[in-house]
MOPAC internal coordinates of N, CA, C and O (Angstrom, degrees):
PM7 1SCF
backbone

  N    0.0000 0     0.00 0     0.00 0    0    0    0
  C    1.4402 1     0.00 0     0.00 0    1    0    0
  C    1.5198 1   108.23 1     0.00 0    2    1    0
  O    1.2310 1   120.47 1   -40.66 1    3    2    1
  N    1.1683 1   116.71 1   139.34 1    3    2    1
  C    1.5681 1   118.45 1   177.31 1    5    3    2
  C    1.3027 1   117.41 1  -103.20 1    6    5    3
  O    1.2310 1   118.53 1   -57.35 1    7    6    5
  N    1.3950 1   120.41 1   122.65 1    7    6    5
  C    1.3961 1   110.39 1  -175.68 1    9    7    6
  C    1.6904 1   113.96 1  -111.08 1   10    9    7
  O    1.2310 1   127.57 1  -160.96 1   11   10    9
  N    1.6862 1   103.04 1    19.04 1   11   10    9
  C    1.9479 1    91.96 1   170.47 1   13   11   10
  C    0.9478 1   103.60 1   -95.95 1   14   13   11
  O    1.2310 1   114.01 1   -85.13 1   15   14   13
  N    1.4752 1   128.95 1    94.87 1   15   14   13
  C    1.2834 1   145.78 1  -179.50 1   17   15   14
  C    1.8149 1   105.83 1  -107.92 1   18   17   15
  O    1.2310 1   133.30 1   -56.33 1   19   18   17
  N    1.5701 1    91.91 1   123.67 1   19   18   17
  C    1.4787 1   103.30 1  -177.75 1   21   19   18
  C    1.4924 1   117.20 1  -105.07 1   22   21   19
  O    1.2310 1   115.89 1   -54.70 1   23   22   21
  N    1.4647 1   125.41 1   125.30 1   23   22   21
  C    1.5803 1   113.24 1  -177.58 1   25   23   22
  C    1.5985 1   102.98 1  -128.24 1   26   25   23
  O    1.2310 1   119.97 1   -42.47 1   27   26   25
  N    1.1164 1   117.67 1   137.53 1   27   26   25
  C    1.2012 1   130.82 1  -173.21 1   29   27   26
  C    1.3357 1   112.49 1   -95.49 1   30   29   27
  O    1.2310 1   113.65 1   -76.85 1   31   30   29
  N    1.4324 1   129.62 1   103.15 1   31   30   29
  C    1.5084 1   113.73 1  -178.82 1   33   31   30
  C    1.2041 1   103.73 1  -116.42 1   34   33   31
  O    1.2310 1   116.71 1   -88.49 1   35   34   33
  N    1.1620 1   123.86 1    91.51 1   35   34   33
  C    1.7858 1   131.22 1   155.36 1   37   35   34
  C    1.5475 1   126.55 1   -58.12 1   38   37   35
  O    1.2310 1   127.11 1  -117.90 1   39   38   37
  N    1.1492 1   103.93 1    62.10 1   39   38   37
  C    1.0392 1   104.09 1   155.40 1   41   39   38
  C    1.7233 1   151.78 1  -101.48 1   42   41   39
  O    1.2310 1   122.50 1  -172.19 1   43   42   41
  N    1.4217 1   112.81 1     7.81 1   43   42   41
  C    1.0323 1   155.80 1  -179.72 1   45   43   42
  C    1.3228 1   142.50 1    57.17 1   46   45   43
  O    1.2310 1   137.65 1  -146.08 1   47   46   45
  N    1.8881 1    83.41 1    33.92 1   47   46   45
  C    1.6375 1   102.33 1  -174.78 1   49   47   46
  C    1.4165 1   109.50 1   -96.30 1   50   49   47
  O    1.2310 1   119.76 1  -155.98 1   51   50   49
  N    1.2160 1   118.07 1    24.02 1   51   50   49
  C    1.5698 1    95.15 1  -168.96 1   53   51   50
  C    1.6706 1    78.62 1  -172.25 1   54   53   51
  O    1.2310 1   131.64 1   -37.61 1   55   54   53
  N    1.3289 1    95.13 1   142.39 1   55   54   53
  C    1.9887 1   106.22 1   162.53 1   57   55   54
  C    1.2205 1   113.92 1   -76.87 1   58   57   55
  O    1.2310 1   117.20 1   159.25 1   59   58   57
  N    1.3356 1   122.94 1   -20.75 1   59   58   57
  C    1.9536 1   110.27 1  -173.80 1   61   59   58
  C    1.8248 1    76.28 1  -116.37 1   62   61   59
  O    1.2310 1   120.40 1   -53.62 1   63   62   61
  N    1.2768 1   116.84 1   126.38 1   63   62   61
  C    1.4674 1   147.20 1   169.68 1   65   63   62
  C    1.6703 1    94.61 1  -101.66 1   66   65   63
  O    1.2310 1    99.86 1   141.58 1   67   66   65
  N    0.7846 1   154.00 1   -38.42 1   67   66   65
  C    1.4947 1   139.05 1  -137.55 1   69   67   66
  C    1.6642 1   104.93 1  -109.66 1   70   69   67
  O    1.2310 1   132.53 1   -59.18 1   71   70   69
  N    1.5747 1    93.40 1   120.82 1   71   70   69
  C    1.6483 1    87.29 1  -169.25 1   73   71   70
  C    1.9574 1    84.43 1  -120.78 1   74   73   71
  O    1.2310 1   129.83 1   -43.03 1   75   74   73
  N    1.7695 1    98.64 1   136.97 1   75   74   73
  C    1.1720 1   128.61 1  -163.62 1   77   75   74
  C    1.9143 1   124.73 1  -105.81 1   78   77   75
  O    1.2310 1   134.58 1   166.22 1   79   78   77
  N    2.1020 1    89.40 1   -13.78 1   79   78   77
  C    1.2190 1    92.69 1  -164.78 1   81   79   78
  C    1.8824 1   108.07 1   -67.09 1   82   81   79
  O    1.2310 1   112.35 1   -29.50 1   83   82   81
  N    1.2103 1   132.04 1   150.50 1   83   82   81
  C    1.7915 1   125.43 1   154.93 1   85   83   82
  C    1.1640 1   126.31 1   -24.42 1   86   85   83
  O    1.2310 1   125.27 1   131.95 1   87   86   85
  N    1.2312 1   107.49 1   -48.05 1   87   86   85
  C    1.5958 1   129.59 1   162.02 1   89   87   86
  C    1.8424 1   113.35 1    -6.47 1   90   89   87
  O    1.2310 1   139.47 1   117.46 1   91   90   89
  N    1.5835 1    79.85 1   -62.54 1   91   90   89
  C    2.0767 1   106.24 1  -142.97 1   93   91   90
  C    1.6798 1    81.17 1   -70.35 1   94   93   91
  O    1.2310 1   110.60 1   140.54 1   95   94   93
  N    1.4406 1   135.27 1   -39.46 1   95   94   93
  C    1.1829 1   107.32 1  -176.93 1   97   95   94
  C    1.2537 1   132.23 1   -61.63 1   98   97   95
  O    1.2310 1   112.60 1   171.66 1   99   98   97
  N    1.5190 1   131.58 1    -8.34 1   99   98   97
  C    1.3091 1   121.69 1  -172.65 1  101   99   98
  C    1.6131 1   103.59 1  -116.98 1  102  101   99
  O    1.2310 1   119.72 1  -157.99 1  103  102  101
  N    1.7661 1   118.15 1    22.01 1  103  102  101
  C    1.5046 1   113.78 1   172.37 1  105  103  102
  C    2.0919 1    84.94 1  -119.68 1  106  105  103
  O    1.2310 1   136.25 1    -2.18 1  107  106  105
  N    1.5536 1    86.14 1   177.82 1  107  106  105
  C    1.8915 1    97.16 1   163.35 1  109  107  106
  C    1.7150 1    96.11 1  -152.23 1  110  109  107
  O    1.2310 1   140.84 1   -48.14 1  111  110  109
  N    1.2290 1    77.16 1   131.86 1  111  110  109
  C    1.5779 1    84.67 1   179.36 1  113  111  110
  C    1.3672 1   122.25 1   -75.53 1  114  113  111
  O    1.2310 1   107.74 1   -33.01 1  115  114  113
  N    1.0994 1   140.48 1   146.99 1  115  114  113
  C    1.4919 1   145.30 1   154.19 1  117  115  114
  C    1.4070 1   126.47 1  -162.29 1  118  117  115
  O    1.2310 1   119.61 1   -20.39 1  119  118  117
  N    1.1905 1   118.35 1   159.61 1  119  118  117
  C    1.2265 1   120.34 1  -139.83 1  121  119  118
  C    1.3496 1   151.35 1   -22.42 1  122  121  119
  O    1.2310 1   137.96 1  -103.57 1  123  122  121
  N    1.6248 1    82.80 1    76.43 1  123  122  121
  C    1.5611 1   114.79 1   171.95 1  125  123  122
  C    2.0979 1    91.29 1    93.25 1  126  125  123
  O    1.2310 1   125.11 1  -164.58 1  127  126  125
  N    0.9080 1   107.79 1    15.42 1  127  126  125
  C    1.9033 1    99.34 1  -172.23 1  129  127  126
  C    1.6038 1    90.46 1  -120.38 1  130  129  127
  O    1.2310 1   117.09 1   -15.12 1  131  130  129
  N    1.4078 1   123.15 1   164.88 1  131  130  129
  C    1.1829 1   141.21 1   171.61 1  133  131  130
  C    1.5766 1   106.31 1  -110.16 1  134  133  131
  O    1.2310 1   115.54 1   -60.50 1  135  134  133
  N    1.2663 1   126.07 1   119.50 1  135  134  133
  C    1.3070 1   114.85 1  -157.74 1  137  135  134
  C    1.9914 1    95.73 1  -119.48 1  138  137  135
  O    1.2310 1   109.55 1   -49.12 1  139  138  137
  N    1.3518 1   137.19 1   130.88 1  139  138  137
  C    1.0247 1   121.49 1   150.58 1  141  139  138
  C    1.1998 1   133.71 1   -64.63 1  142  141  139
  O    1.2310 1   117.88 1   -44.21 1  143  142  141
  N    1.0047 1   121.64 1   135.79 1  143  142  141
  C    1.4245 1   139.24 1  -178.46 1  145  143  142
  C    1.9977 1   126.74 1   -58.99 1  146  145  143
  O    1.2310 1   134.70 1   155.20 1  147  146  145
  N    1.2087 1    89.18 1   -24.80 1  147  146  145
  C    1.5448 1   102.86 1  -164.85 1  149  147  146
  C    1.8519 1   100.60 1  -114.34 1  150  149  147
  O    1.2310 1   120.38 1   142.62 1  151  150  149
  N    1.2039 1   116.88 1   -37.38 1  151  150  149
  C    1.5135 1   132.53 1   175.60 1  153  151  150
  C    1.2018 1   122.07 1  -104.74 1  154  153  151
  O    1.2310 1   112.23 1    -9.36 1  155  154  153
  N    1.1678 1   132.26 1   170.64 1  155  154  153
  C    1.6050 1   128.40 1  -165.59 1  157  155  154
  C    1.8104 1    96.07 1  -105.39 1  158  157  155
  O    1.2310 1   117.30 1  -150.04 1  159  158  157
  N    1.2170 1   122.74 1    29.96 1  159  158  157
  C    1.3160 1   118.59 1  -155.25 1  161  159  158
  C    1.8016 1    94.41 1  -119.91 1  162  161  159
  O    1.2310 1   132.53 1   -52.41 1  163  162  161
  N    1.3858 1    93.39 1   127.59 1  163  162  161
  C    1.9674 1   109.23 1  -174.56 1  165  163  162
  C    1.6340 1   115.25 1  -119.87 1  166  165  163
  O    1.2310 1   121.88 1   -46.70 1  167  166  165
  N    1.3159 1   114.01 1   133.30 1  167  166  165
  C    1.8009 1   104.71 1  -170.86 1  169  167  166
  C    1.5239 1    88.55 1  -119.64 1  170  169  167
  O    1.2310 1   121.88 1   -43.96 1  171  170  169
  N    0.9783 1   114.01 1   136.04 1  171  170  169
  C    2.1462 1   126.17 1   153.36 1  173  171  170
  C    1.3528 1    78.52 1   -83.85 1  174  173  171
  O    1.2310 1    94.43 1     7.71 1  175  174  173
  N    0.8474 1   162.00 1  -172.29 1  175  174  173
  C    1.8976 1   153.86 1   -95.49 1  177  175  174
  C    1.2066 1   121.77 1    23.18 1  178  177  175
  O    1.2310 1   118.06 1   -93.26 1  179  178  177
  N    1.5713 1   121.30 1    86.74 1  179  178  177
  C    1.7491 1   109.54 1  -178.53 1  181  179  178
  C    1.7757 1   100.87 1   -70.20 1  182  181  179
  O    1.2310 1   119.86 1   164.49 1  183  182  181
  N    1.0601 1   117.87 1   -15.51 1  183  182  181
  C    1.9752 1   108.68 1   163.71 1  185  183  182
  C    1.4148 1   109.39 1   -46.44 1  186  185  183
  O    1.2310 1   121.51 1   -38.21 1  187  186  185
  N    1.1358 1   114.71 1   141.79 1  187  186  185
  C    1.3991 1   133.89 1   176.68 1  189  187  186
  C    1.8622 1   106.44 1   -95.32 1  190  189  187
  O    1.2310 1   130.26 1   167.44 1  191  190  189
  N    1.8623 1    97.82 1   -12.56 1  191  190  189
  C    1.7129 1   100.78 1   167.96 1  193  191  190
  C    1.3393 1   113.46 1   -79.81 1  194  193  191
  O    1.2310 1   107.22 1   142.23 1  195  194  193
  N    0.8693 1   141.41 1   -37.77 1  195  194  193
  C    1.9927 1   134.57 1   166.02 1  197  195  194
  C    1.6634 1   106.56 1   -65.51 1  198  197  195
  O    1.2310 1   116.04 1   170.51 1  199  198  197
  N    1.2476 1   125.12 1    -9.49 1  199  198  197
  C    1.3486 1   104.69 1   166.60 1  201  199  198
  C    1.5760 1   105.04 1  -101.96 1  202  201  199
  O    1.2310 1    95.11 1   159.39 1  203  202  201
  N    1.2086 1   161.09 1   -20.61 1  203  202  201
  C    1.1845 1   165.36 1    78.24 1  205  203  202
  C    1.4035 1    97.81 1    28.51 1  206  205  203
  O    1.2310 1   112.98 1   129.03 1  207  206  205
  N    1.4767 1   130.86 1   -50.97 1  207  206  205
  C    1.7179 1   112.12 1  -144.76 1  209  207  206
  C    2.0174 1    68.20 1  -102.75 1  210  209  207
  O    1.2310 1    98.97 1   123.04 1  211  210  209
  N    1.4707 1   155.41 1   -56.96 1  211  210  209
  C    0.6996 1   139.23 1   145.30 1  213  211  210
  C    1.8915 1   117.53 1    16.41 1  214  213  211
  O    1.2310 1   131.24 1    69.27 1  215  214  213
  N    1.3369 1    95.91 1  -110.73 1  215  214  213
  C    1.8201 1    97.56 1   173.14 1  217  215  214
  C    1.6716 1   114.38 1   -43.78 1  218  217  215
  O    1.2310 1   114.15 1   133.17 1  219  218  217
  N    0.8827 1   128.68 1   -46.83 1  219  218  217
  C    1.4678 1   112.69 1   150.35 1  221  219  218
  C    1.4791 1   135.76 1   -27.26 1  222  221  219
  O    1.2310 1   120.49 1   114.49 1  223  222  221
  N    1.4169 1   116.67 1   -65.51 1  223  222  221
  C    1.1247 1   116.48 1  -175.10 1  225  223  222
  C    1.2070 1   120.03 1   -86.27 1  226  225  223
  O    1.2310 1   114.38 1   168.66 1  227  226  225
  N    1.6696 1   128.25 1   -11.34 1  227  226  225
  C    1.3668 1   150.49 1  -165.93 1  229  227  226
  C    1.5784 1   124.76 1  -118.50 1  230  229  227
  O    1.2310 1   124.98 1   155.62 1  231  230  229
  N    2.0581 1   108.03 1   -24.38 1  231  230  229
  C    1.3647 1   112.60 1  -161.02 1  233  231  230
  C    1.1576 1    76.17 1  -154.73 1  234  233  231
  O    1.2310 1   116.00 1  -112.32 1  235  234  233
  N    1.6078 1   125.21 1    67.68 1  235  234  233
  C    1.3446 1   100.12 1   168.59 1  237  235  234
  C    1.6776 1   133.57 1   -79.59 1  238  237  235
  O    1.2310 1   126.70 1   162.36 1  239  238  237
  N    1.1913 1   104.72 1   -17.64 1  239  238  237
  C    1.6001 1   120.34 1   152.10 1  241  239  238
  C    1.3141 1   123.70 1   -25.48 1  242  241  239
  O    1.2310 1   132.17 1   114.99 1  243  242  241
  N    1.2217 1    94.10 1   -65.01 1  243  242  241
  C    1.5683 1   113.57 1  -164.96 1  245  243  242
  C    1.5381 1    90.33 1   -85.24 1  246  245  243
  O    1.2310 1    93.61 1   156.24 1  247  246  245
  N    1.2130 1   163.06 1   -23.76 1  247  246  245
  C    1.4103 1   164.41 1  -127.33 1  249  247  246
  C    1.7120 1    91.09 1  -116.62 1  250  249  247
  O    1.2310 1   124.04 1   127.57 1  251  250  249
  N    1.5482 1   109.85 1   -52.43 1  251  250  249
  C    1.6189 1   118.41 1  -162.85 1  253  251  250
  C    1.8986 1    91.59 1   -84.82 1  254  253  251
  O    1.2310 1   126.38 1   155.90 1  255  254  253
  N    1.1541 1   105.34 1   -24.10 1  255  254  253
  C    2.0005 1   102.34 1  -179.94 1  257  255  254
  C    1.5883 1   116.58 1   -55.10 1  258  257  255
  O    1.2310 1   130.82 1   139.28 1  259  258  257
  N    1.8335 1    96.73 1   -40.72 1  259  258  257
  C    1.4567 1   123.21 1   154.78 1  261  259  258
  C    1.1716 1   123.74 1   -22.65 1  262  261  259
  O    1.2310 1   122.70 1    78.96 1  263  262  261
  N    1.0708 1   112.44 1  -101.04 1  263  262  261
  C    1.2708 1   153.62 1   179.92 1  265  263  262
  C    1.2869 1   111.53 1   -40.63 1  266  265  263
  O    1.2310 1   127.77 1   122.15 1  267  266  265
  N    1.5078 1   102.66 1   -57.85 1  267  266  265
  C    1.9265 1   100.39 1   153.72 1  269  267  266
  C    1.4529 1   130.51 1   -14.39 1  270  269  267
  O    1.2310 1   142.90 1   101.99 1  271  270  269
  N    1.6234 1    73.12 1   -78.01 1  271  270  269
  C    2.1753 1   107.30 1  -168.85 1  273  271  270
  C    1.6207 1    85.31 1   -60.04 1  274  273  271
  O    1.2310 1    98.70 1   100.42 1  275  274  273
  N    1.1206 1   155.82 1   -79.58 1  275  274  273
  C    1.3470 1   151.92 1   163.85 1  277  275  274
  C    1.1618 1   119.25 1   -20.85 1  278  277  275
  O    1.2310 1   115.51 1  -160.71 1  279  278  277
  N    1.2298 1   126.12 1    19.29 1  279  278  277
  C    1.5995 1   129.39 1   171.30 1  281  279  278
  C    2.0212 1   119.68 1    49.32 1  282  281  279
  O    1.2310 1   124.35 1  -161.80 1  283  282  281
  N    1.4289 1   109.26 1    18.20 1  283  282  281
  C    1.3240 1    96.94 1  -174.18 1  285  283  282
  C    1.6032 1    88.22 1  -116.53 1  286  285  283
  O    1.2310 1   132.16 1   -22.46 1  287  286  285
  N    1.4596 1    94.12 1   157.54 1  287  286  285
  C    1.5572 1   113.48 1  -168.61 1  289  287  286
  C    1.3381 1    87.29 1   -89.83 1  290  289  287
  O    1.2310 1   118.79 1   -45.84 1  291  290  289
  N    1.6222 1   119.91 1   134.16 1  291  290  289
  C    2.0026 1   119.66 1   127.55 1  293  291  290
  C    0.9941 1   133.58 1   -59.66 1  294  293  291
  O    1.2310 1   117.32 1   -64.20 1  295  294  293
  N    1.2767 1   122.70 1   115.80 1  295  294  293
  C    1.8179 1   125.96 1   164.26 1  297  295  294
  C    1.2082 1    99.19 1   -81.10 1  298  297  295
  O    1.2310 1   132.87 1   -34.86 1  299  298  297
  N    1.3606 1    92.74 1   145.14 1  299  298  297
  C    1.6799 1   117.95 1   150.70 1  301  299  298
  C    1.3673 1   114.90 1   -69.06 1  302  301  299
  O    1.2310 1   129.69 1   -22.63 1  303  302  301
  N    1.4375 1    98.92 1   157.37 1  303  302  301
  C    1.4639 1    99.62 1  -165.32 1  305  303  302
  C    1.4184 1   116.26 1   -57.81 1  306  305  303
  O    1.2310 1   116.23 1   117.00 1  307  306  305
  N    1.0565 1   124.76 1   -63.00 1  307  306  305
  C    1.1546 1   133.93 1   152.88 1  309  307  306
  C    1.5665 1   141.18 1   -20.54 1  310  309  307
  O    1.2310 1   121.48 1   164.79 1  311  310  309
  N    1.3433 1   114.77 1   -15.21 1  311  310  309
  C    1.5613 1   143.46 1  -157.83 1  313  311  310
  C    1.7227 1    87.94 1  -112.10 1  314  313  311
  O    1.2310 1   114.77 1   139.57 1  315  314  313
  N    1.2909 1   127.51 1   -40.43 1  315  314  313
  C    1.4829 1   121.90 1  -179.72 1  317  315  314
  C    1.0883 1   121.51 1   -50.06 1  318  317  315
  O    1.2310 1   121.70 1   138.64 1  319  318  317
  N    1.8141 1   114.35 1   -41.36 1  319  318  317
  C    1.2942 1   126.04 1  -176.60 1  321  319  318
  C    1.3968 1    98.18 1   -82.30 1  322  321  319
  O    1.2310 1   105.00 1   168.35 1  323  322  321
  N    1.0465 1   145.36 1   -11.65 1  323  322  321
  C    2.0218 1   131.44 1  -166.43 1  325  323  322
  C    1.6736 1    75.62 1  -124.09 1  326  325  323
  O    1.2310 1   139.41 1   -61.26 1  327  326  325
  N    1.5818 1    79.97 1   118.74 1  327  326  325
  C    1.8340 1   120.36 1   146.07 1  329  327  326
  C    1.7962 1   107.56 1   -40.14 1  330  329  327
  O    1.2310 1   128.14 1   -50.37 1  331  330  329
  N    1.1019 1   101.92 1   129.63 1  331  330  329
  C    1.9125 1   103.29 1   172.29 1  333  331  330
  C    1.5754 1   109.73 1   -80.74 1  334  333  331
  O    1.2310 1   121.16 1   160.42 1  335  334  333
  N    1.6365 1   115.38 1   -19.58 1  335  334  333
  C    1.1653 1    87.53 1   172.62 1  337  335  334
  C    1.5046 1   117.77 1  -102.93 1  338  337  335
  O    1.2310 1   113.20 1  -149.65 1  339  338  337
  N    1.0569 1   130.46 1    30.35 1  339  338  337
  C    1.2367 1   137.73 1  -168.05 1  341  339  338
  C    2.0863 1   104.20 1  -145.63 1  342  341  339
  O    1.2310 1   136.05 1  -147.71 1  343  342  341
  N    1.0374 1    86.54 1    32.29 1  343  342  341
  C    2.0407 1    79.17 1  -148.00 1  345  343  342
  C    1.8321 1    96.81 1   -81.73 1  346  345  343
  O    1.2310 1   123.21 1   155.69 1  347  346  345
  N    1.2003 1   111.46 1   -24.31 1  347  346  345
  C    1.4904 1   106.18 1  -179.49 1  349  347  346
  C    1.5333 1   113.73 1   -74.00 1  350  349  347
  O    1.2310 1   126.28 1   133.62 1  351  350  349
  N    1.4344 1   105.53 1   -46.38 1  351  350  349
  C    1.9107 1   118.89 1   174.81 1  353  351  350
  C    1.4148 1    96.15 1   -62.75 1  354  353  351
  O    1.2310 1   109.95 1   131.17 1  355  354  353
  N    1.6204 1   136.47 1   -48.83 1  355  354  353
  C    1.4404 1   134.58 1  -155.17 1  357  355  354
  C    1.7602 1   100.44 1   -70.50 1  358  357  355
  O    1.2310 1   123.70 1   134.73 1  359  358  357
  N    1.6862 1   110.51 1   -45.27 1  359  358  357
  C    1.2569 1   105.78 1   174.00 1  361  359  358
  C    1.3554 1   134.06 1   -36.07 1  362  361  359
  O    1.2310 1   128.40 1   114.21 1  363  362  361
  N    1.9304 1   101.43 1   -65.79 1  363  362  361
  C    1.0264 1   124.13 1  -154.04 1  365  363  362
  C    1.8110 1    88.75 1   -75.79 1  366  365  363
  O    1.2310 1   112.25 1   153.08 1  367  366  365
  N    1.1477 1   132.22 1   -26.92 1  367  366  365
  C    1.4434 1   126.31 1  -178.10 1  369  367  366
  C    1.6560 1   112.41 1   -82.03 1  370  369  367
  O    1.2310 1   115.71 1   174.36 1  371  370  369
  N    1.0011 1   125.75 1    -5.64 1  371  370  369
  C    1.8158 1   153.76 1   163.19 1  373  371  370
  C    1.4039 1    91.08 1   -65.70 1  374  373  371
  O    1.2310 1   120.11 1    92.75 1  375  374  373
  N    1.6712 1   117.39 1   -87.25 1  375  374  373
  C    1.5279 1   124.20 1  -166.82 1  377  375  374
  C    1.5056 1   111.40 1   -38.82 1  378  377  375
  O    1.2310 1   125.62 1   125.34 1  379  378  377
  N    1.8425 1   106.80 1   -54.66 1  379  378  377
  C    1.5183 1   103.71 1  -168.86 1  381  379  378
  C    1.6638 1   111.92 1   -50.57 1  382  381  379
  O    1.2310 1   127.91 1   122.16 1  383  382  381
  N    1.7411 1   102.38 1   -57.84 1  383  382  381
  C    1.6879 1   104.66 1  -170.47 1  385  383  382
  C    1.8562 1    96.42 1   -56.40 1  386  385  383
  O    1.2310 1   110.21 1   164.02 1  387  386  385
  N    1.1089 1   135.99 1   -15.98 1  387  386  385
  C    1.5612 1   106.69 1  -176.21 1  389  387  386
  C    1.3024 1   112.94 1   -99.33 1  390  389  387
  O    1.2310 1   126.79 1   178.78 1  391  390  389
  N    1.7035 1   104.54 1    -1.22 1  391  390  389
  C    1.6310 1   100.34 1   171.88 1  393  391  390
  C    1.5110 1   107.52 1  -106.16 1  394  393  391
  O    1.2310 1   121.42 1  -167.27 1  395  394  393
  N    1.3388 1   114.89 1    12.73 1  395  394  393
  C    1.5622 1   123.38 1   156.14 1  397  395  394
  C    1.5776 1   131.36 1   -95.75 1  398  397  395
  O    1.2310 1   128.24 1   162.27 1  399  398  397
  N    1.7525 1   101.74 1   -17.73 1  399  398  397
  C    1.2149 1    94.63 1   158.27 1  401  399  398
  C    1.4914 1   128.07 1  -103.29 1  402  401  399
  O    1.2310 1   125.33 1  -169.99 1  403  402  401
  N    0.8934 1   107.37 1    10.01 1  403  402  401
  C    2.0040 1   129.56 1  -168.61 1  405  403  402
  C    1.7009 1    83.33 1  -109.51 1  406  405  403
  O    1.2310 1   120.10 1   180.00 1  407  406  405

């Protein structure tokens, strides 16, 4: 899948028109709304972060397919809070305190 996807929005509010994020390929813009392609679901948000938090919360498949092809790893939820370089000691010291307060 290719994600340097280029969209040109001329609309003549802005001198740089060209939006570059992965994102922009799976909305089409029109008038003035960002529309998904696959869902009936439309954002006025010119952020490219509400369409992102969108496929996230809705396509998460397709969100982590992303993110892949973009070379960044997903954590688990849980993996945010434990340090990578400490993550085996940070765990196992997680488990003990919750089987000390349980």
């Amino acid at each position: 899948m290719s994600t340097s996807s280029i969209i040109n929005l001329d609309d003549g509010s802005s001198s740089s028109s060209k939006k570059t994020s992965p994102v922009y390929q799976f909305f089409t813009y029109k008038d003035s709304r960002w529309f998904y392609n696959h869902c009936s679901k439309n954002f006025g948000d010119k952020s490219n972060t509400t369409l992102w938090q969108h496929l996230k919360s809705n396509h998460n498949k397709l969100y982590q397919e992303i993110k892949k092809d973009e070379g960044e790893e997903i954590v688990g939820e849980m993996d945010k809070y434990v340090s990578i370089k400490n993550k085996k000691e940070n765990v196992s010291k997680l488990f003990n305190f919750f089987n000390i307060i349980m």
